[in-house]
C-alpha positions as CSV (number, residue, x, y, z in Angstrom):
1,X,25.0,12.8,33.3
2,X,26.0,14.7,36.1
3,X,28.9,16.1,34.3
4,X,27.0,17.1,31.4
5,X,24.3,18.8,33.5
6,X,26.8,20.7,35.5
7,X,29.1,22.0,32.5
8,X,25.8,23.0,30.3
9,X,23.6,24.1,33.4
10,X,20.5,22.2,31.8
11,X,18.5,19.1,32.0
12,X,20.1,16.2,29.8
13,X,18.5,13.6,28.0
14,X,19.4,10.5,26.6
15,X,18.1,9.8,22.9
16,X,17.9,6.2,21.4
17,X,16.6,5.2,18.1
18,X,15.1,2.5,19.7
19,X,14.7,1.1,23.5
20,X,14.0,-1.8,24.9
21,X,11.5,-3.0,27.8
22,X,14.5,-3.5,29.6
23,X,17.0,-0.7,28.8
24,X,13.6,1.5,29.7
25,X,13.1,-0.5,32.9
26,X,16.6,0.2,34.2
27,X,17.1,3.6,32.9
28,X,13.9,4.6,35.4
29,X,14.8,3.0,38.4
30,X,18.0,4.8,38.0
31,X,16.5,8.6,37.4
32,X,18.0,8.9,33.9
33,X,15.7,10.7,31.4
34,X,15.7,9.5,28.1
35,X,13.4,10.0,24.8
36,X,13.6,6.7,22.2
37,X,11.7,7.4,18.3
38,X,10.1,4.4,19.4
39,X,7.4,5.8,21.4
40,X,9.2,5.9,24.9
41,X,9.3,9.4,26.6
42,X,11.0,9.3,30.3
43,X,11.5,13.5,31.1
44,X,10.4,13.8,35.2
45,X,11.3,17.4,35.1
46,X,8.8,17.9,31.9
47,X,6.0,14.7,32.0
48,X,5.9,11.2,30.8
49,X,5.2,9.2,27.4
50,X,5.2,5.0,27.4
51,X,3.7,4.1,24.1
52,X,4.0,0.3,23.1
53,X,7.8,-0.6,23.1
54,X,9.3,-1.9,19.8
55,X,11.8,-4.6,19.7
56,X,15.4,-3.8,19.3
57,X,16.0,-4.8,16.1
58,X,13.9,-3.5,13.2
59,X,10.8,-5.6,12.0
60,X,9.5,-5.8,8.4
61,X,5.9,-5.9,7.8
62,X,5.2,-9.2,5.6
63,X,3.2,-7.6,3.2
64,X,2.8,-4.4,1.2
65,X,1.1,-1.5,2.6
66,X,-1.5,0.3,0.6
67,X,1.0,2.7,-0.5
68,X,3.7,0.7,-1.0
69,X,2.0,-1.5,-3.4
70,X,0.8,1.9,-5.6
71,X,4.4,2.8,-5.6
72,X,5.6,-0.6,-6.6
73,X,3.3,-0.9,-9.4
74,X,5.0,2.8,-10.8
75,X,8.2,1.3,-10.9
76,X,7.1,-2.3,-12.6
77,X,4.5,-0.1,-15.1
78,X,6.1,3.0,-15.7
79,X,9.7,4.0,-15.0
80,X,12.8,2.6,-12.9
81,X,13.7,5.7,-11.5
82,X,12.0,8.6,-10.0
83,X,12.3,11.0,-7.0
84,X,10.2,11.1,-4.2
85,X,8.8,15.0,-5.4
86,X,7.7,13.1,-8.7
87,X,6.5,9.7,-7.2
88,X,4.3,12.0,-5.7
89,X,3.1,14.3,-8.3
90,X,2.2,11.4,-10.6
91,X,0.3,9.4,-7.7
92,X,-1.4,12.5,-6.4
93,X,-0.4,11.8,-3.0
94,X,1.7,13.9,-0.3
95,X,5.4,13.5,-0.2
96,X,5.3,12.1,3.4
97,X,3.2,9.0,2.1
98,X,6.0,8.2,-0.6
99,X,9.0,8.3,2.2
100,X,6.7,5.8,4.2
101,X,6.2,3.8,1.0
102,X,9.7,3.8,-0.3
103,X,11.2,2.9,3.6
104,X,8.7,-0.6,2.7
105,X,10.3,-1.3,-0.4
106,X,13.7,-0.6,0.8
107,X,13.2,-3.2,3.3
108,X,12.6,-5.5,0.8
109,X,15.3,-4.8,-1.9
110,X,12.8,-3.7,-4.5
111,X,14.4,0.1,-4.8
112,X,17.6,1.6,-3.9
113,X,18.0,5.4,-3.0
114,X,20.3,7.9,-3.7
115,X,20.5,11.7,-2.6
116,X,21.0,13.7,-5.5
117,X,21.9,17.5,-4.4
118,X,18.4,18.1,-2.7
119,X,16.3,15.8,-3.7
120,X,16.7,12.1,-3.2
121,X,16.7,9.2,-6.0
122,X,14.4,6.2,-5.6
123,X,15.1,3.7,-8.5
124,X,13.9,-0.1,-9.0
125,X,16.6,-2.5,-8.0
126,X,16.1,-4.7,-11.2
127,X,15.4,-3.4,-14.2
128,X,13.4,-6.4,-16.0
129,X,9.8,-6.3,-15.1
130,X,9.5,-10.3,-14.7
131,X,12.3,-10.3,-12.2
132,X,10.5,-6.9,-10.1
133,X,7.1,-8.5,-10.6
134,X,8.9,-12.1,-9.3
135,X,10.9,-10.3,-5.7
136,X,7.6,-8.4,-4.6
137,X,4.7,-11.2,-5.6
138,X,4.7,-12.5,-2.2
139,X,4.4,-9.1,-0.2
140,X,1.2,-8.2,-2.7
141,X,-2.3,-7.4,-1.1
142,X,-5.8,-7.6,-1.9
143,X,-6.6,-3.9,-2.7
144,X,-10.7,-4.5,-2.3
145,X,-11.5,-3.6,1.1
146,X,-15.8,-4.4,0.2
147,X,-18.3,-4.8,-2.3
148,X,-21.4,-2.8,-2.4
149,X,-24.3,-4.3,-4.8
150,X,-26.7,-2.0,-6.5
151,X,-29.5,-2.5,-8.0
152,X,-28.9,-0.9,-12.0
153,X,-26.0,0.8,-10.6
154,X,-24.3,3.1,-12.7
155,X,-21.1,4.2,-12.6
156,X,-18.5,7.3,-14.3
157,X,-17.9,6.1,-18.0
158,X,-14.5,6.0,-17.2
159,X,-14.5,3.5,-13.9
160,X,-12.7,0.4,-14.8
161,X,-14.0,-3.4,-15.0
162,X,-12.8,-5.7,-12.2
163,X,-13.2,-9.0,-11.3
164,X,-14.9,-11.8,-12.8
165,X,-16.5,-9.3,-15.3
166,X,-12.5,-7.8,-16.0
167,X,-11.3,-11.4,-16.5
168,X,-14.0,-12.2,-18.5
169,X,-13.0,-9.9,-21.2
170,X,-9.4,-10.6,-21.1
171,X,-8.9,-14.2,-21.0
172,X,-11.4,-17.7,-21.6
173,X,-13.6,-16.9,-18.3
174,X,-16.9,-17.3,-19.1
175,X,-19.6,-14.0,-18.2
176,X,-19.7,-13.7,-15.1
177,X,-23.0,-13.5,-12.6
178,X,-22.5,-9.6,-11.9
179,X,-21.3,-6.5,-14.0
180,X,-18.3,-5.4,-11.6
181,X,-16.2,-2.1,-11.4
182,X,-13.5,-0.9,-9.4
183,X,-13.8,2.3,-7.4
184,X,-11.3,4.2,-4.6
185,X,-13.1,4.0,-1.5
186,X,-12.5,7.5,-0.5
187,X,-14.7,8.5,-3.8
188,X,-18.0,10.4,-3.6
189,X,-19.6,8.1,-5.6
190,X,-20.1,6.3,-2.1
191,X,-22.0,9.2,-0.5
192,X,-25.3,8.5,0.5
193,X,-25.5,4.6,-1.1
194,X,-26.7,1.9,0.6
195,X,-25.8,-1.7,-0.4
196,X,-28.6,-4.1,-1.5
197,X,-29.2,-7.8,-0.4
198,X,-27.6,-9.6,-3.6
199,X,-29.6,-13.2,-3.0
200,X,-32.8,-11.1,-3.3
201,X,-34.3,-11.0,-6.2
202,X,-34.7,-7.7,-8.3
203,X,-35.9,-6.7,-11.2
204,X,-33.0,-4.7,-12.7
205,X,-29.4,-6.5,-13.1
206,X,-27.3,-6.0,-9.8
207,X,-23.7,-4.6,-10.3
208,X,-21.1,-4.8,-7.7
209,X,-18.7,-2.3,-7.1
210,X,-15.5,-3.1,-5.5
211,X,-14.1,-0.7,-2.9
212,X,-10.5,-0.2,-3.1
213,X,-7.7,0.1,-1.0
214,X,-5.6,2.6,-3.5
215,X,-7.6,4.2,-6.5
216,X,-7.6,1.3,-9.4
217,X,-7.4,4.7,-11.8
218,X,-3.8,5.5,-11.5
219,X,-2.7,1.9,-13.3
220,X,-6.3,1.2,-15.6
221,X,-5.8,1.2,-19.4
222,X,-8.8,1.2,-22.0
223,X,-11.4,0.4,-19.2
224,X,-9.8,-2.1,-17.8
225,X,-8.0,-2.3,-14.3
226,X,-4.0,-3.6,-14.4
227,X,-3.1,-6.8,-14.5
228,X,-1.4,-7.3,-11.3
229,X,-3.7,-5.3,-9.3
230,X,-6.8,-8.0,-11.0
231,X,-4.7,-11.4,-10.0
232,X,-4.4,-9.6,-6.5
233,X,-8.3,-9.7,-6.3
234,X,-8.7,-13.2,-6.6
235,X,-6.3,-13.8,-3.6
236,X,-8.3,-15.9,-2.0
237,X,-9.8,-17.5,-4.7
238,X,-10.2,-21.5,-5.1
239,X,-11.4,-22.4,-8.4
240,X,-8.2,-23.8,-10.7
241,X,-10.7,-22.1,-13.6
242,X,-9.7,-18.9,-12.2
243,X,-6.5,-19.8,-11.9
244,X,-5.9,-20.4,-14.9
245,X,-7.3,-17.6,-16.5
246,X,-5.2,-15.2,-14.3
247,X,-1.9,-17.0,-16.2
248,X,-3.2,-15.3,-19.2
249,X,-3.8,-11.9,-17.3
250,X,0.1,-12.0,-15.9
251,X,0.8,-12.5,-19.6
252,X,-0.5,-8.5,-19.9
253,X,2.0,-7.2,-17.1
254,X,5.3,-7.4,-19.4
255,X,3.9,-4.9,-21.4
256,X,1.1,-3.2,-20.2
257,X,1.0,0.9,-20.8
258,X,-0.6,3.5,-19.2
259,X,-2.2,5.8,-21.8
């Protein structure tokens, strides 16, 4: 270090991808500045950062990220291979959000990238939409964040069903208790509403309105919310009647369309 500073007449700093508690530890006792893209800053001459130290080696989150699931469901739904300018464009989302999204699926083999000139290549890394839909099932989330009930709630024409009500028109389910649709919770349709106590009794039918995670738009088809996003509601569900009606919803997947 001394070398370098006395050749180049400047401070020098060490960088590291990543640091650990004790590469940090021994680096300060010994005066040697470093900055680490894992949150550690150690610069005397300018000020000091310590965020919380990552491990060494890189850790890969068990399930799917918001994002990462919308993408996901582009590549089982529409096509195998897009860059991460048109991920973007057809998701309506900014091109940083893809590259944190794509970086997910990477980790988990689902895509494979590919820089082409200036732009780079993401493309599924199976073709056949029951194989895809087979490698991610297990890092799939819940998109509903809440429910809000309303009292003769309406909602856009073109929201889409969800839930009970969704599987009740697209497999043997009987009707369910509540009219239910699917909304992005960043809508405005959320401004100003208060949810009502759903044990109460009222005199108008109660609909529930699901609050989403990612909006339920990008992948809904005739009124209807898409297939896998529907099984993902019922994650935590524990009646085998469900259950069994979601078999004939994962039928839908192999072909479904966005018109």
């Amino acid at each position: 270090m001394t070398s370098y500073q006395n050749v180049i007449k400047a401070d020098v700093v060490y960088g590291f991808d990543k640091i650990s508690t004790f590469q940090r530890k021994s680096m300060i006792e010994n005066e040697i500045p470093f900055v680490s893209r894992n949150g550690q800053m150690y610069l005397p001459f300018m000020g000091v950062l310590f965020e919380k130290c990552a491990k060494g080696e890189d850790i890969v989150k068990e399930h799917f990220a918001p994002g990462s699931q919308v993408l996901f469901l582009l590549f089982l739904y529409e096509n195998d291979s897009y860059t991460k300018l048109e991920a973007a464009k057809r998701l309506q989302v900014l091109p940083m959000t893809i590259s944190r999204a794509s970086k997910q699926l990477l980790e988990k083999g689902l895509i494979e990238e590919k820089k082409q000139g200036t732009e780079i290549v993401m493309t599924a890394s199976v073709k056949d939409r029951r194989e895809l839909y087979s490698k991610a099932e297990k890092y799939l989330i819940n998109p509903v964040q809440s429910f809000l009930y309303l009292p003769n709630g309406r909602v856009d024409r073109g929201t889409p069903a969800s839930g009970e009500f969704s599987l009740s028109q697209r497999s043997d389910m009987g009707y369910p208790k509540y009219v239910e649709y699917a909304l992005y919770k960043d809508s405005q349709f959320f401004n100003g509403l208060t949810s009502v106590d759903s044990d109460l009794i009222y005199e108008t039918d109660i609909v529930r309105i699901q609050k989403w995670k990612y909006d339920p738009l990008l992948f809904s088809c005739n009124g209807q919310i898409d297939p896998v996003s529907l099984i993902c509601t019922f994650a935590d569900a524990g009646d085998e009647r469900i259950h069994k009606c979601l078999e004939q919803v994962k039928e839908e997947i192999w072909s479904w369309q966005i018109i």
